[in-house]
Each structure stands twice: as structure tokens, then as C-alpha cells.
C-alpha positions as CSV (number, residue, x, y, z in Angstrom):
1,X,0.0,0.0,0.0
2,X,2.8,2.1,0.8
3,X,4.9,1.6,-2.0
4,X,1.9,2.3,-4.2
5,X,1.0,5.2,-2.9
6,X,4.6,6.3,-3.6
7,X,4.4,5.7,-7.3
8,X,1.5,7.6,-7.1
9,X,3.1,10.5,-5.9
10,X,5.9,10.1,-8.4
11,X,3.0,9.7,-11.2
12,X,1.0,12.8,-9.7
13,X,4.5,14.8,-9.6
14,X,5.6,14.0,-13.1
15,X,2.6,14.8,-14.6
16,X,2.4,18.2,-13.1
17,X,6.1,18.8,-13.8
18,X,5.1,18.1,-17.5
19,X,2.1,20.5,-17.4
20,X,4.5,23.5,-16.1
21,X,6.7,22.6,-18.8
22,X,3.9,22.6,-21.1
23,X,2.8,26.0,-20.0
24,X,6.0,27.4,-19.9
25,X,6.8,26.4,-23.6
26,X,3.3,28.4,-24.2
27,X,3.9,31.2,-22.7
28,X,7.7,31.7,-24.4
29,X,5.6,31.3,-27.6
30,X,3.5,33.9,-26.8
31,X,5.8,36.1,-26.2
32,X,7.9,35.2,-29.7
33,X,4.6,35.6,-31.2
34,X,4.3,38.8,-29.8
35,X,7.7,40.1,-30.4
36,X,7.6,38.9,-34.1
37,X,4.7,41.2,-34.3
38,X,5.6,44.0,-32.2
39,X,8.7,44.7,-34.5
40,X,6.7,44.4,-37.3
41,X,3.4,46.7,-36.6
42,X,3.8,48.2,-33.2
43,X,1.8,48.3,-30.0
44,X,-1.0,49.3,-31.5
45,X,-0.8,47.3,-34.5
46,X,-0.3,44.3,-32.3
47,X,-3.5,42.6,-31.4
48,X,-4.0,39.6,-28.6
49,X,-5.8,37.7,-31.5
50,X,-2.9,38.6,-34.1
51,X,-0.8,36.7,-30.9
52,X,-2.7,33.6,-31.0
53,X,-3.1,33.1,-34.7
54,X,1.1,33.9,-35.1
55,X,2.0,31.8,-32.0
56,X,-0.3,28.5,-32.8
57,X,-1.8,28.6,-29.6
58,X,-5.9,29.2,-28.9
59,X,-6.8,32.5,-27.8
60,X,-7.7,31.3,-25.1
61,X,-4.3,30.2,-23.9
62,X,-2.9,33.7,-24.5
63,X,-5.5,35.3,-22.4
64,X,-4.7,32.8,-19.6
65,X,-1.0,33.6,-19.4
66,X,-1.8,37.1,-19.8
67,X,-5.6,39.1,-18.5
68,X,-4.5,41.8,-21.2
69,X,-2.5,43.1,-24.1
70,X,-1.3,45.7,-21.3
71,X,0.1,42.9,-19.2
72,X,1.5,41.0,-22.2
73,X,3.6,43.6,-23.2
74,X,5.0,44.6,-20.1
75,X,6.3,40.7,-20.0
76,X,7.3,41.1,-23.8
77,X,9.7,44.0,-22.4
78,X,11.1,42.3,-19.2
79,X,12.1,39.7,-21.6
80,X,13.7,41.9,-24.0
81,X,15.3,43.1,-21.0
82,X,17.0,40.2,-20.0
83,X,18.4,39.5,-23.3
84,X,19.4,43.0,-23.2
85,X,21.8,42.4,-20.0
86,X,22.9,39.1,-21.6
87,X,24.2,40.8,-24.9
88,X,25.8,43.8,-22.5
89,X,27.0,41.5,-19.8
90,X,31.1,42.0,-20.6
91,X,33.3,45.2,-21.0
92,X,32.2,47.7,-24.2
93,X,33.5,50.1,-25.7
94,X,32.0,53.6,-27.4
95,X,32.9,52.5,-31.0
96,X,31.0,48.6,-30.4
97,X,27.7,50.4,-28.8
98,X,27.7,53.1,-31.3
99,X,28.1,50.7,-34.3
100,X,25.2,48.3,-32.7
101,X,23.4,51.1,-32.1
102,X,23.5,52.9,-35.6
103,X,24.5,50.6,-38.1
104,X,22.8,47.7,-36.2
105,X,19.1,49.3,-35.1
106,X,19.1,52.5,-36.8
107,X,20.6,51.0,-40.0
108,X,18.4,47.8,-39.9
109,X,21.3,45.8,-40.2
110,X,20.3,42.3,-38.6
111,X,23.6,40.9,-37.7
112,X,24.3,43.6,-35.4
113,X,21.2,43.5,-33.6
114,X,18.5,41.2,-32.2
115,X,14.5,41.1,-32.2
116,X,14.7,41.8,-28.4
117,X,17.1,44.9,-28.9
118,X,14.7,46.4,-31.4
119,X,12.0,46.0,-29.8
120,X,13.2,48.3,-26.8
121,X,14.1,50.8,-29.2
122,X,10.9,51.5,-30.4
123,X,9.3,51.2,-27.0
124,X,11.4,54.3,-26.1
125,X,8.7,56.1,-28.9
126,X,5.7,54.4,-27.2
127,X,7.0,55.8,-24.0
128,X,6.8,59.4,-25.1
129,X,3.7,61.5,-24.3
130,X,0.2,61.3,-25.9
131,X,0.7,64.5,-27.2
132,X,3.8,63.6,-29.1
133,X,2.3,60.0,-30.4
134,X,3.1,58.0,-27.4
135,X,1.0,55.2,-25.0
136,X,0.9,58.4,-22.2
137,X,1.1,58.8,-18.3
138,X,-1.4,55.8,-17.4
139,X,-0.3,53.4,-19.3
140,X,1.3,50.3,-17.6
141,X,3.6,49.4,-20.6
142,X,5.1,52.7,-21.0
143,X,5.9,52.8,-17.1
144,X,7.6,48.8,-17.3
145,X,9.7,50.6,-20.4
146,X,10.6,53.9,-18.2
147,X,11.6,51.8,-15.3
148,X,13.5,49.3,-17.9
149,X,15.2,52.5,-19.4
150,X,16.5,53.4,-16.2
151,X,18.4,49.9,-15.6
152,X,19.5,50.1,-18.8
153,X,21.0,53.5,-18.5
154,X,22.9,52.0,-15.2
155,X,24.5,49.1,-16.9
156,X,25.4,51.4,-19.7
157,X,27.3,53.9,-17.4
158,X,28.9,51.0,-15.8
159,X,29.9,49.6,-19.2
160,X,31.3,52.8,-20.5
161,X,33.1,53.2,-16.8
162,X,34.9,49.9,-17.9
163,X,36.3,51.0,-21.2
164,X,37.4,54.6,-20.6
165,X,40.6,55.4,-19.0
166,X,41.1,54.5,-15.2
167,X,42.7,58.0,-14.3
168,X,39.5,59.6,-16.0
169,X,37.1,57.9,-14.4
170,X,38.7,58.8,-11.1
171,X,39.0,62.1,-11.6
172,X,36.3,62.8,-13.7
173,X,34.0,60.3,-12.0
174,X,30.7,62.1,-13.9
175,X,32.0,61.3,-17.3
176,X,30.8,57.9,-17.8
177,X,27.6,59.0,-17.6
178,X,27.7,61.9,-19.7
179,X,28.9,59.7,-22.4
180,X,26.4,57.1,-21.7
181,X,23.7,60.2,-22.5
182,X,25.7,61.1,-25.8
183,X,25.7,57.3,-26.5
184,X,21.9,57.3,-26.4
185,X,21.3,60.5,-28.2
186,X,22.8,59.9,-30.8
187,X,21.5,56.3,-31.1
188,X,18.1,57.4,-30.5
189,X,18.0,60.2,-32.6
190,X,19.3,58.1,-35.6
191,X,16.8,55.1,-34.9
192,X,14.0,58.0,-34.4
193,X,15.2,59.1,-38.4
194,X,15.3,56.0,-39.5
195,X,11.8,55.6,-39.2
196,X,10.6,58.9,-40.1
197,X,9.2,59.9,-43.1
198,X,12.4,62.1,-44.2
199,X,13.9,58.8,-46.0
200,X,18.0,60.0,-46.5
201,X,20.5,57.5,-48.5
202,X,22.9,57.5,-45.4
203,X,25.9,55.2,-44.8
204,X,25.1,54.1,-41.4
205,X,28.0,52.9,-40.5
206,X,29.7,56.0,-41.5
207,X,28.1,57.8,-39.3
208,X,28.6,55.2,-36.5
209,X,32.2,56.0,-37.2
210,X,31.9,59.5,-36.8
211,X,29.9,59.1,-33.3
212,X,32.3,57.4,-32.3
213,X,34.9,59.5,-33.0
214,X,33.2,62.8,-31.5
215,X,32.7,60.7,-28.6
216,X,36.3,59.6,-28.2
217,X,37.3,63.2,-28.7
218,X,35.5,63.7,-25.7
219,X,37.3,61.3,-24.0
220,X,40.8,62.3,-25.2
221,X,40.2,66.0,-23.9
222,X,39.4,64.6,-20.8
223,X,42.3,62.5,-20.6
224,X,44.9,65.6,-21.6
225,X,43.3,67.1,-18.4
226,X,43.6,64.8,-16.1
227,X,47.0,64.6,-17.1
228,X,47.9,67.8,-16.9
229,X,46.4,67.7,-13.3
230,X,48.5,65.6,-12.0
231,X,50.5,66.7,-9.2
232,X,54.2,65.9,-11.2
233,X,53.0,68.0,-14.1
């Protein structure tokens, strides 16, 4: 009686330890489903039944992993985050985020950048104000990305902190983070073009180059300071 009670057990556990697995294989195809489409048409062109017919899966299985489109896509972003930190996990310099960022997102170029990276780009446009085209103050998707943003913008500092001179990050210690706001200007601004209606023939990676350049300028003027601060000078 004992004994089968314990194969039971193992029977009852197994077959709930296949149904989480089930579910979770759902619910990551969900959220590919959603990504493929949030890339391609946007939030608003992004529908929870255009989910279910691109993932496979019943409508009804999207709406019981997620009560909303809201909540869907403040998952979608959280897993575009952590992809995010995955691809930025190691040292980088200016001239490899710059060229990601222009040439790779900006420049639609897809070997320098992934679904998940694009994806947070253009959620930086959803995030702006209703006024301006955006989601607006109440909505729960463009708070996730605000609050996403600002992680990002930490690991970016602490990136650039890595790459640029030890002796100006210590006496300069507000630098890296004035480089990791040039870094996003001018990737923004560039991504923000490229998907205007003011269509120009540019060489994105040219211009990558060039950002890169400005910004190691800054870097080198900083560096000439700090070394002519030094007390042997």
C-alpha cells in the first residue's frame, strides 16, 4: 500500500512537472509571437488575437497567461530586458555600442542587432507623451519601459566606466555617464530618423564611425586634463 501510494506520488508529480513545462513552452511562444509582431506593426498594430493566430496557440491560452495586451507587453519587455543584460554582460567600448546602435538598429542591419534589442528601441517612442504619439502617463507598458530605461542607463554607465581610462574615471568620475547620455542621443535620434518619413541615403555605418569619433574626442580632452592635473606635471 505504501509503496503504491509512492508511485502515485511520483506519477502525480511528473505529470504536473510536464504541465509547467507545457505551459512554460506556451507562454515563451507567446511572447515570440508577440515580439515577431511588435517589431513588425507596433503596439498598437499588435492585437492579442494577431498573438494567437502567429503563435499556434488558442486564444484562449494567450489570455490565460496574460488578462490583457497591457500585461502582455509589459512581459514582452522584461524579456527583451534580460536579453538585453545578456548581450551587454562584458566590457564595451563607445565605438561597439555606437556601431550596434546605428548601423545595427538605426541601419536595420540584422547581424548587429536582435529582435529583443529592437524591440526596446521602439518602445522608447511608445514611451513618449500622448501629445507627441506616445501610450501616455497611465499606461502600464510605458511605465515597465521607463523603469527598464533606467536599468539600462545604469548598466550602460557602468559599461562605459569599464572602457574609458582609469585616471579619468577617477578624476572625472561624472564622465561615464555623460557619455552614456551622448551614446543614447545619438542612437536614439538616428533610430528615431530612420523611421521617419524624411527617407536619406545615409551610410550608417559611416556615421557610426563618426559618433564614435566625436565621442572619443571627448574622452581624449578629458584624458589631456587629467594629465595635466596631475601633481608631477
Amino acid at each position: 500500500m505504501k509503496q503504491g501510494t509512492q508511485r502515485g506520488t511520483q506519477r502525480g508529480g511528473g505529470t504536473k512537472g510536464t504541465r509547467q513545462a507545457r505551459s512554460d513552452r506556451s507562454r515563451e511562444q507567446i511572447l515570440q509571437a508577440a515580439l515577431d509582431l511588435a517589431v513588425e506593426h507596433g503596439y498598437q498594430g499588435t492585437t492579442m488575437a494577431a498573438v494567437s493566430t502567429e503563435s499556434g496557440l488558442p486564444i484562449g491560452s494567450v489570455y490565460w497567461h496574460f488578462k490583457n495586451k497591457e500585461q502582455l507587453f509589459v512581459a514582452l519587455l522584461e524579456h527583451c530586458y534580460e536579453v538585453w543584460t545578456r548581450i551587454h554582460a562584458g566590457p564595451e567600448g563607445l565605438r561597439g555600442k555606437l556601431s550596434r546602435g546605428i548601423a545595427g538598429l538605426a541601419g536595420a542591419d540584422p547581424e548587429q542587432h536582435t529582435k529583443e534589442e529592437a524591440l526596446l528601441k521602439a518602445a522608447m517612442v511608445w514611451a513618449l507623451s500622448k501629445r507627441l504619439g506616445g501610450l501616455g502617463e497611465d499606461s502600464e507598458v510605458r511605465a515597465a519601459y521607463l523603469r527598464i530605461r533606467e536599468e539600462m542607463f545604469k548598466v550602460t554607465v557602468q559599461r562605459v566606466t569599464e572602457s574609458v581610462p582609469a585616471e579619468v574615471a577617477e578624476r572625472f568620475p561624472d564622465v561615464p555617464a555623460k557619455l552614456a547620455v551622448l551614446s543614447l542621443a545619438f542612437t536614439d535620434g538616428f533610430y528615431v530618423h530612420a523611421n521617419s518619413e524624411v527617407h536619406l541615403d545615409l551610410d550608417f555605418e559611416e556615421y557610426a564611425d563618426l559618433a564614435t569619433q566625436a565621442l572619443e574626442g571627448v574622452v581624449d580632452n578629458f584624458a589631456r586634463r587629467a594629465a595635466q592635473e596631475r601633481p608631477d606635471s
